[in-house]
N, C-alpha and C positions, 0 to 999 in steps of 0.2 A: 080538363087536366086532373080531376079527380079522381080518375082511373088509373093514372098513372103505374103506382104500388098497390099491389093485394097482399092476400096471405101469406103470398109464396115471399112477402118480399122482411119477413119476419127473420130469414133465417131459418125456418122449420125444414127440417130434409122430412120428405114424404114418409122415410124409412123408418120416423121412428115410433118405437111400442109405444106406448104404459098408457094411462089413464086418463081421462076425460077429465074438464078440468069441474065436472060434477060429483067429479069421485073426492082428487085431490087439489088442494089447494096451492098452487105455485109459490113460490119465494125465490125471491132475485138472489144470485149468489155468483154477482159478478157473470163468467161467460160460461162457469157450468151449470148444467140441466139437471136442476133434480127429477124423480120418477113425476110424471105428468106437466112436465114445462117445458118448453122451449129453452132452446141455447140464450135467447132473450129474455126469460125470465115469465115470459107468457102463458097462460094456461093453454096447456095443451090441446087443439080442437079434438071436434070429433071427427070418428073416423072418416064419415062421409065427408067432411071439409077437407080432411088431410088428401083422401085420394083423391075430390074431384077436382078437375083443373080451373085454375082463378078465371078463365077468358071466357068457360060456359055461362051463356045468358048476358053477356056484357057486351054493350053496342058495336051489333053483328053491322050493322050498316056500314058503318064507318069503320070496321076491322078488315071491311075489304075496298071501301070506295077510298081512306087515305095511303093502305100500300098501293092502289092502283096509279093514283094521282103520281107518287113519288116514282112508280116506276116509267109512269109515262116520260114523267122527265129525265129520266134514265138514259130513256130510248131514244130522245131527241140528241142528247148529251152525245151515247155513243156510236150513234149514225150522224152526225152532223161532219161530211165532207169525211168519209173514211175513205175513198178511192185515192186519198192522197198519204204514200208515193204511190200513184198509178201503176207499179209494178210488182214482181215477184221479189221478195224482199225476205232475206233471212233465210228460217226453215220450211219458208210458202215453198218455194221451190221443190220441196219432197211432198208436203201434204194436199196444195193447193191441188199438184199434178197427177197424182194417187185417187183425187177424190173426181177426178176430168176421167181419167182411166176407169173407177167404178161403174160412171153413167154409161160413158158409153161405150165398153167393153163389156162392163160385167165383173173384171177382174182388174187387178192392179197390172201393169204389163211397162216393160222399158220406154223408154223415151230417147228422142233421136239426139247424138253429140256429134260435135263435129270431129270427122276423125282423124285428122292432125291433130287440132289443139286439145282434143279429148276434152273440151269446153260443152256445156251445156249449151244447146243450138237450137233446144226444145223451148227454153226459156227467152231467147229472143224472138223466137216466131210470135211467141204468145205476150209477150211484150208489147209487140207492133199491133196486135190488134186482131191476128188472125189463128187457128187452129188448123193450115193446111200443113200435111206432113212433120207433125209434132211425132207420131207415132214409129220405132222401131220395124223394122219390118220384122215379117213372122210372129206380132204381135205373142214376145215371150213374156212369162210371169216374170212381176219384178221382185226382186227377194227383199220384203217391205217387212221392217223390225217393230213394229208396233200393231198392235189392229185395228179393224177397221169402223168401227161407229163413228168416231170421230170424224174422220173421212166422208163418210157417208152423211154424215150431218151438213159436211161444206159441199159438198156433190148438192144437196138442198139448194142452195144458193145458185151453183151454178148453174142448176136446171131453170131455175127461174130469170136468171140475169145474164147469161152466159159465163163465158170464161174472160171474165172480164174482174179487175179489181172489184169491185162491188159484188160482182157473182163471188167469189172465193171468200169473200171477207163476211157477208150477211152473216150466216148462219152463225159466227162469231159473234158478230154485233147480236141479234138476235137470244144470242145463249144467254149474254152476257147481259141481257135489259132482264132478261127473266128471271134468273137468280137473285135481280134486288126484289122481286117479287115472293120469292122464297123466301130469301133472309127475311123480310119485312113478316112474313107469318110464323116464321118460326120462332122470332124473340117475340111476337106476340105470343104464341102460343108459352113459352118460355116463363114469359114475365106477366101475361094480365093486362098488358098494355100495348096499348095499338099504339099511343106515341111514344115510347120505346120501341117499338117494332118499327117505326117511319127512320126513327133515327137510325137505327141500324142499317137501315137500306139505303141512306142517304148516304152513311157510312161509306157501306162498301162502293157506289156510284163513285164516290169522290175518291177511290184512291188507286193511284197513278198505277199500277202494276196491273190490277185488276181491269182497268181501263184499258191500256194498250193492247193487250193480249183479248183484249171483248174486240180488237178492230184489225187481229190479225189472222191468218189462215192458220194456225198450229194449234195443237190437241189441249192441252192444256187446259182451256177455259170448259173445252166440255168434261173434260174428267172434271173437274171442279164442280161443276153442274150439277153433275148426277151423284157424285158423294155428298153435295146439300141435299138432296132431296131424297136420298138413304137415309141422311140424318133426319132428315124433318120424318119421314114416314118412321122410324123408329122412336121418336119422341113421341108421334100422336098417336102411336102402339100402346104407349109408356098411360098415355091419358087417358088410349079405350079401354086396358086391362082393367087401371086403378077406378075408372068409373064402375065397369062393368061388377066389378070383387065388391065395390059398396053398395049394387044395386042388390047382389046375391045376399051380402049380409045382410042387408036390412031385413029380406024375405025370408030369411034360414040362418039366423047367425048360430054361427059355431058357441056350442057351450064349453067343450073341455077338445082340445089341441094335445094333451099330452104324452101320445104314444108316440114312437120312432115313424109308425106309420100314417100319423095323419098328414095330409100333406093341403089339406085345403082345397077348393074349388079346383078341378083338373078340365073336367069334360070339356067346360065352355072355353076354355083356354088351348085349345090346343088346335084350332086355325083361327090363326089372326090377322085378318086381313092386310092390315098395314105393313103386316112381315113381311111378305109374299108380295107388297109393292115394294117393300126395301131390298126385298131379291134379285128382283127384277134392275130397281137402279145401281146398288154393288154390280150387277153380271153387266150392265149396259159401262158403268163406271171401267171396269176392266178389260171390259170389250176395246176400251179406249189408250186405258194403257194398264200395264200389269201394277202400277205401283194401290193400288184401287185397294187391290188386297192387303194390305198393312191396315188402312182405316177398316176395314171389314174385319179384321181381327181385333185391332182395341174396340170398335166401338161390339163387337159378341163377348168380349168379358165386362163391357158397362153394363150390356141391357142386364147379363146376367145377374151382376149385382141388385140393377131395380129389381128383376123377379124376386129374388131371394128376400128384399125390403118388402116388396107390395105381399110376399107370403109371411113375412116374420109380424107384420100389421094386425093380423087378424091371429095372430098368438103359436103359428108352426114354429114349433122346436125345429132345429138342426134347417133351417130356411136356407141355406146356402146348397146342402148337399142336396137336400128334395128337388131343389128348384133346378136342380141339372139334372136330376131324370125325366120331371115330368114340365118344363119347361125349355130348358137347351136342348135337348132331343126334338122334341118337338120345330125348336125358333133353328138346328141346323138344315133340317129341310124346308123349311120355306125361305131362307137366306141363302144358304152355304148351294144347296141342292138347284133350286131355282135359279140361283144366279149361275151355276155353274151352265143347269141348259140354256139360260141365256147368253150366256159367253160363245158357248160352241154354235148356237145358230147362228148369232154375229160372222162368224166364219164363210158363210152362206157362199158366196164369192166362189171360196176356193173347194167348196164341199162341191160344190154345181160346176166347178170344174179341176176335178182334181186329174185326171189325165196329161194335162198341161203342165201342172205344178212338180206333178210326178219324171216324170218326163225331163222338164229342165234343173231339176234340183238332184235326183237320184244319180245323173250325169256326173252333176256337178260333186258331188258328195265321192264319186269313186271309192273301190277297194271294196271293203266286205261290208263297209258301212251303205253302202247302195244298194244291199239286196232288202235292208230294211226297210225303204221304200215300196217294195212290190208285195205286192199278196202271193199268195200258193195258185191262185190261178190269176192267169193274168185278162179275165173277163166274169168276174165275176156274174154268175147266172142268175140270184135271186135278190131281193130288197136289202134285205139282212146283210147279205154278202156284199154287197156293195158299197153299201150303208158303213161297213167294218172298215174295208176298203177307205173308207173313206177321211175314215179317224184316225185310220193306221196313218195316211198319209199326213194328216193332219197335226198329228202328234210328232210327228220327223220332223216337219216344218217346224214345230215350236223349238224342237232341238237344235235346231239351227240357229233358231232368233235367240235364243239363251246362249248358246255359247257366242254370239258378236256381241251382247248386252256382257258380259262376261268373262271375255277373252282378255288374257293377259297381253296383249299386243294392246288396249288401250291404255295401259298404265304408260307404255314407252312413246305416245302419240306427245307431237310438242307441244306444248301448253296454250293454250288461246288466252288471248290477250284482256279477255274480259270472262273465263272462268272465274268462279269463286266459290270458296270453301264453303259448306253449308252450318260452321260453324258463328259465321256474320250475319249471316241472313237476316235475322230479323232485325239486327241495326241497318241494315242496308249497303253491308260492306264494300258488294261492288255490282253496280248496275249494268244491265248491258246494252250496247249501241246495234240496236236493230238495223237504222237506216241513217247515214249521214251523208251531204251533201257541205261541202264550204268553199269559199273564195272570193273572187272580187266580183263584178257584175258577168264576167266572162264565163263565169261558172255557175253564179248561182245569179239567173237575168233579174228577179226582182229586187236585188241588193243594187243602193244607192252608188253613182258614181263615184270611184274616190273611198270607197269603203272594203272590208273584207267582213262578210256575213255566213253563218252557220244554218243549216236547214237538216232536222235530228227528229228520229224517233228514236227515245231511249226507253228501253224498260225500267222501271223504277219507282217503286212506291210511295206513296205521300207524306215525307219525310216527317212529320208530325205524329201524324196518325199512328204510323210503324212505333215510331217509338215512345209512343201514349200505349201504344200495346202490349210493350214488352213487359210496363211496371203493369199493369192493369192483368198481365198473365202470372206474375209473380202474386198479384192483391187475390186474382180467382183461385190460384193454385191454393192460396193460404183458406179461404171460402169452404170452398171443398172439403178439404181434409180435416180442416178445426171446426170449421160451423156447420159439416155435412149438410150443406145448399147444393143439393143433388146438381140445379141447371148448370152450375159450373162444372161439372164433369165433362159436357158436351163440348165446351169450346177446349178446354186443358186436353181430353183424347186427342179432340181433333187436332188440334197443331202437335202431339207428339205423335200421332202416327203420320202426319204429314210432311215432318221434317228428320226426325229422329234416323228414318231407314237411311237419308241421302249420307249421312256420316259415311255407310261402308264404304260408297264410290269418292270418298271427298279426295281421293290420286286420281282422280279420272278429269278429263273435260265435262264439269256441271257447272249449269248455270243460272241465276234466279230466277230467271223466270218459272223455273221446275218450282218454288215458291206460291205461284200465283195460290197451290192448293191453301194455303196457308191462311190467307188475305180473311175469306170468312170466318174462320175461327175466333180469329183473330176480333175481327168486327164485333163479335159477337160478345167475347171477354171485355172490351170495350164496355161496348152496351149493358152488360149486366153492371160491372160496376160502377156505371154512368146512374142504376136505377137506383144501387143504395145510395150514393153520391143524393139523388132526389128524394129519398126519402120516403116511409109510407105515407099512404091517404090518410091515416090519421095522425099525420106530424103536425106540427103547429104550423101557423100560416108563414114565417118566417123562415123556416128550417126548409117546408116547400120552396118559396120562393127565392131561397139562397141554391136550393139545389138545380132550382129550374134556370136560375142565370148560369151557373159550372155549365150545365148542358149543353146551353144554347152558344157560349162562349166556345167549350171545345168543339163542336158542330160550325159554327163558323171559323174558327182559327185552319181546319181543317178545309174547309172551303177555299179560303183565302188563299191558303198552301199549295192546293191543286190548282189554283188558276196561275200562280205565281210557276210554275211548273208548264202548267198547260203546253208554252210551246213547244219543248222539249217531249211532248209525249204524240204530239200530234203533228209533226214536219212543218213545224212555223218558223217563219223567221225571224230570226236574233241578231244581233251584231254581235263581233267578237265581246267583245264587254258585258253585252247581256248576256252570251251565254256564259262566260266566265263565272257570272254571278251566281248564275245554278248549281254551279261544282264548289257545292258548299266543305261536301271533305274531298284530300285531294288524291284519293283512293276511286274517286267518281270521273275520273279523267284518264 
């Protein structure tokens, strides 16, 4: 337990100048910092402490064999009996069927309806158990608004299980055990502490929004996915720079910084590996769905701030402006640039067969808007030429998905019944009912004679937790800005570029589950002020162990909540009375 708190856990923002506390002598003066102290009153370290990260050299064993342990139970937690409801449920019906058409088509393509009832007929074949004549004839492209990794993630699943509830849902499940793996090393990495990094990942395990969407076919959990792990690989950027800049000084420390032009170690700075994986998962992030990019722009004005901090450290004048020439230059190509060609290759599908797409879209498009589908020759003769061709095509197509993401025809669409303003959200204004079943034994057979029972998956976060989060986002926001504690910047971006954009659509059909991106953040805002809540390592034995009981209290209390929920997020059965009990506000009904 003694690792709990490090350096980091003082208050000290990495960012700040002035002197070793060999120079000057600190003096407490309340919560400002005079020149060589901390916001706490602490003398200042040295440089090499300030930049290196508190978790180097500290029991590597158990920083990966306790997030393993917790994630395994993760996994048990979120695959235990997820085939049930045994069917297409919700928005599976588009993703599940999209990622059936990728394997084995190659392309997304229509699905068969019945042609009276213009009912999904695709969905009942594949209900009963079977995949004969699911498919449209002429196998045409299907005009599919989102892209495709996500897809392709659940097509994983169903190559391995079939097209079966369990084939559609794994790669869900799957996503979703692996990201408390992430979480778990990222507030390690964060805080210095492997048990604040378990709690974190327990965290996010136990709460109900995060949970349902880890056991359903819909994009969601994998966008989530890959913007954790953009974040975690630009944090551990954050802690190769800062090592890397204390290893250079120690061996060449700068004497005099004070022309317009010194700008500090550049060369070794300018591929950084970790960038270039956080490229990679922003372009996979986006590839999934476009909102990807809001968090790819707050968090390119955070890192830019660390550069500017990790340069203004070793004494650069004007560190902010330096630090966008010869750092944001540099971090737009390996993010912005990378991820962009990993976006377009995602596209693979329709690049490898854009004939097809051309063909039934340019049709459809009519008028003079349709000539911009076709090239100048209509067989392109060389790599290049086709290659164009191909982007041409490719870039119409997005014109299309933008204007139906876009279209003023959805503002007049009638209201769904379980929409909600993104104004609520993180109170949990209004959850939505994925899957419902009720009635007397004639409907629902496992309800008692004589009874009327409910059988529900509802999306819905774990009512505690969410709103331990909200004050806990208001305590980091205050962190940040007053106590410059750099790691809360991570979780405060993260939830305002992950909620903030849905405002413009808040006259549309939106609904929380578009949230789920949130849940980590969130967890994480938690976990930090769970760590000053316990105190540093060298707080008194009493101060420890009053922090270490709040922990373990709201770590349970949040457990208890999830179970007390449990059947409501899993298709369990209730009676009318127990479920009544769940719909604690009457906004959840």
């Amino acid at each position: 337990m003694s690792r709990v708190a490090t350096a980091t856990d003082t208050g000290i923002s990495s960012d700040n100048p002035g002197a070793t506390s060999s120079e000057l002598t600190a003096k407490r003066r309340g919560t400002v910092a005079l020149l060589g102290e901390t916001v706490d009153g602490d003398p200042l370290p040295r440089l090499r402490r300030r930049l290196t990260p508190p978790h180097y050299g500290s029991d590597v064993k158990w920083g990966w064999l306790a997030p393993l342990i917790v994630t395994l139970l993760a996994g048990v937690l979120h695959f235990w009996n997820i085939s049930s409801p045994p069917k297409l449920t919700f928005d599976e019906t588009y993703y599940a069927k999209d990622a059936y058409s990728l394997l084995v088509k190659q392309y997304a393509v229509e699905f068969v309806n019945d042609s009276e009832t213009d009912e999904n007929e695709a969905d009942e074949i594949i209900n009963s158990g079977s995949t004969e004549g699911v498919f449209a004839e002429g196998d045409l492209p299907s005009k599919v608004v989102h892209p495709e990794v996500g897809k392709w993630m659940i097509a994983f699943g169903e190559w391995i299980f079939g097209m079966t509830a369990l084939g559609w849902r794994f790669s869900a499940a799957l996503t979703g055990t692996l990201m408390v793996l992430v979480m778990c090393r990222l507030v390690r990495r964060l805080t210095g502490s492997t048990l604040l990094g378990c709690v974190a990942g327990a965290l996010l395990a136990l709460d109900g929004l995060h949970f349902v969407m880890s056991r359903l076919a819909l994009l969601d959990i994998f966008l989530t996915f890959w913007l954790l792990c953009a974040v975690q690989c630009l944090v551990a950027d954050r802690d190769w720079a800062r090592s890397k800049l204390a290893r250079l000084h120690e061996m060449s420390p700068v004497r005099s910084l004070d022309g317009f032009g010194d700008f500090g170690p550049v060369r070794g700075f300018l591929l950084r590996p970790w960038r270039l994986l956080a490229g990679v998962c922003f372009g996979l992030a986006a590839g999934t769905k476009w909102s990807a990019v809001f968090v790819l722009g707050g968090f390119g004005l955070l890192i830019w701030a660390w550069d500017s901090g990790m340069r203004r450290s070793v004494g650069v004048r004007w560190a902010p402006v330096k630090s966008l020439l010869v750092d944001a230059i540099p971090s737009f190509f390996s993010i912005v640039v990378v991820g962009l060609v990993v976006y377009v290759l995602s596209w693979a599908s329709l690049l490898t067969h854009v004939d097809q797409f051309e063909d039934q879209f340019a049709a459809a498009t009519g008028g003079d808007d349709s000539r911009a589908w076709t090239s100048t020759d209509d067989n392109p003769g060389n790599p290049l030429e086709h290659a164009a061709h191909g982007l041409n095509v490719l870039w119409n197509y997005h014109h299309e998905v933008y204007a139906f993401h876009t279209g003023d025809y959805l503002k007049n669409v009638d209201p769904h019944p379980f929409q909600s303003h993104p104004g609520g959200w993180l109170v949990l204004n209004r959850p939505l009912g994925i899957a419902a079943t009720s009635g007397d034994s004639s409907v629902v057979p496992e309800c008692p004679e004589g009874e009327s029972c409910v059988k529900q998956v509802m999306a819905i976060g774990t009512p505690l937790l969410w709103w331990a989060g909200v004050i806990a986002l208001v305590v980091g926001l205050g962190y940040w800005l007053t106590r410059r504690d750099w790691r809360f910047g991570v979780p405060v971006v993260g939830v305002l570029t992950t909620w903030l954009p849905w405002f413009q659509y808040a006259d549309r059909q939106i609904f929380i589950f578009y949230a789920v991106s949130i849940v980590p953040f969130t967890v994480i805002t938690v976990t930090l002020v769970l760590g000053k809540i316990l105190g540093r390592s060298d707080s008194t034995y009493s101060r420890r162990l009053t922090g270490l009981a709040v922990v373990a209290a709201l770590v349970a209390l949040v457990a208890i909540n999830f179970a007390y929920f449990y059947p409501i997020l899993t298709n369990g059965l209730l009676s009318n009375a127990e479920w009544n009990d769940r719909m604690w506000l009457r906004y959840w009904i």
